[in-house]
C-alpha positions in Angstrom: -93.6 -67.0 258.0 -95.1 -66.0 254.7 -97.7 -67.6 253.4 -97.0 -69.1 250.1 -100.6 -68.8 248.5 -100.7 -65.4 249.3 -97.4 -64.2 248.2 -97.9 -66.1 244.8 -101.0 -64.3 243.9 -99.6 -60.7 244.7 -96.7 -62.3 242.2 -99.1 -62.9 239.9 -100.6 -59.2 240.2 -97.1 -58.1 240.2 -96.0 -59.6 236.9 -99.4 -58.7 235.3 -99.4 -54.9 236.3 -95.7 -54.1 235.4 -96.8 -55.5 232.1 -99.9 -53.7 231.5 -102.1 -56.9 231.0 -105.7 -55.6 231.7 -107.9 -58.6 231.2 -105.3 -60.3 233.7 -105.7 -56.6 235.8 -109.8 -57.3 235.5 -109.9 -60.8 236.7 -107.1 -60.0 239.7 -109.1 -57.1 241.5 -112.1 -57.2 242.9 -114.7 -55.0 242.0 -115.3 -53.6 245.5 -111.3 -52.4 245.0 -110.3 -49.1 246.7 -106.6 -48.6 246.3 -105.2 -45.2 248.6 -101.7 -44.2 248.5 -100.0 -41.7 251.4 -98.7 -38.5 248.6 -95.6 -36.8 249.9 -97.8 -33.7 250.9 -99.6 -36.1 253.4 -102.7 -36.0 251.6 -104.6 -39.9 251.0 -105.3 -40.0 247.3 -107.7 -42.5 246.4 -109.0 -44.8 243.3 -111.2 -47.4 242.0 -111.0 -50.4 240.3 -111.7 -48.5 237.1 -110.4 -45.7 237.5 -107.1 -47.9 238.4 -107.5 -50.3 235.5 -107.8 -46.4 233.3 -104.4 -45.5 234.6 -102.8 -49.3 233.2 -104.5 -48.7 230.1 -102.9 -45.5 229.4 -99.8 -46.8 230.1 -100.1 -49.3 227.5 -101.4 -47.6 225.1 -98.5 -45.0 225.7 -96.3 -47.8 224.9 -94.9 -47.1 228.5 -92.0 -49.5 229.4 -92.6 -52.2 231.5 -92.8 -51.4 235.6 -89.9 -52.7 237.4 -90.9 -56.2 239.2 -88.4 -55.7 242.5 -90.4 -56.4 245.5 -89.3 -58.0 249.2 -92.3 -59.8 250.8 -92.5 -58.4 254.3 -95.2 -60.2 255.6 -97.9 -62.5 254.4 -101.4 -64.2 256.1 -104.7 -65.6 255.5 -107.2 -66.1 258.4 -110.2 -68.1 256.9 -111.0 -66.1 253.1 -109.3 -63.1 254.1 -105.8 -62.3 253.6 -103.2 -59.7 254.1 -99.7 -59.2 252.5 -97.4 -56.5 252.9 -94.6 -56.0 250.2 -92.1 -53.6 249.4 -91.8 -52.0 245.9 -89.6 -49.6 244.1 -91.0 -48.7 240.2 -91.8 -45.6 238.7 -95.5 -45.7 237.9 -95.7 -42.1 237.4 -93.0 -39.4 236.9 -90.0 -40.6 239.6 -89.7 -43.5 241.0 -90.5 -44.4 244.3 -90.2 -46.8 247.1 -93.4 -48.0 248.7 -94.9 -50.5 251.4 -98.1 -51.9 249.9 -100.7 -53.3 252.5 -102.7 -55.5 250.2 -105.7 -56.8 251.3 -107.1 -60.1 249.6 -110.4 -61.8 249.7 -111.4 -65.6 248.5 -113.9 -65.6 246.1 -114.3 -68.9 243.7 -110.9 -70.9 245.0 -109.1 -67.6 243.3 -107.5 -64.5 245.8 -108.9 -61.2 244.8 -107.5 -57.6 245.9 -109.5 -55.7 247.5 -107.9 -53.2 248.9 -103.8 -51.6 248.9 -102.6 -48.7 251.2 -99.1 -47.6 249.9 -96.8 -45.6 252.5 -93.5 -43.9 251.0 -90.9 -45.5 252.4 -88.2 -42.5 252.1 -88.2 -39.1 249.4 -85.4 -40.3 248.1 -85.7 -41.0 243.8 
């Protein structure tokens, strides 16, 4: 069973980051964010909250289309102020598009869920 809370505030992420809406980006991760993503070489490429937020802003001031918003909940669960999500997306964030699992993990801070962390896996090479 997913859990609704959960699932609506990676919706929430989701709608904000296709869209490039950086105060909405600010307020969504936490600062302590680390986001790694598995490259096709195997290598673990890492950011930051900033350096993340960076990569949106180009985007937008690029004038970049929107990011694709398709995305099947896999899994969803909150123990106490901690949560975890996993969701599957395909979007093109960078030159092809790709299919990813994203691990997010959430944290409660003021009644809000933060991100704190995401761990995306490509799901096949495929475009």
């Amino acid at each position: 069973m997913l859990n609704q809370e959960l699932v609506d505030a990676v919706k929430k992420l989701i709608q904000n980051a296709t869209r490039y809406n950086i105060e909405a980006l600010d307020a969504i991760y936490h600062d302590d964010l680390r986001i790694a993503k598995m490259e096709s070489n195997q290598e673990i490429r890492v950011m930051d909250k900033g350096e993340n937020i960076a990569l949106f802003k180009s985007k937008k001031e690029a004038g970049d289309d929107p990011l694709s918003t398709e995305s099947t909940f896999r899994y969803a669960h909150a123990s106490g102020p901690v949560g975890h999500v996993a969701v599957e997306r395909r979007m093109k964030l960078h030159d092809q598009e790709e299919h990813l699992l994203f691990n997010l993990v959430l944290r409660k801070v003021d009644e809000e869920w933060k991100i704190v962390s995401e761990f995306a896996i490509p799901l096949d090479s495929e475009g």
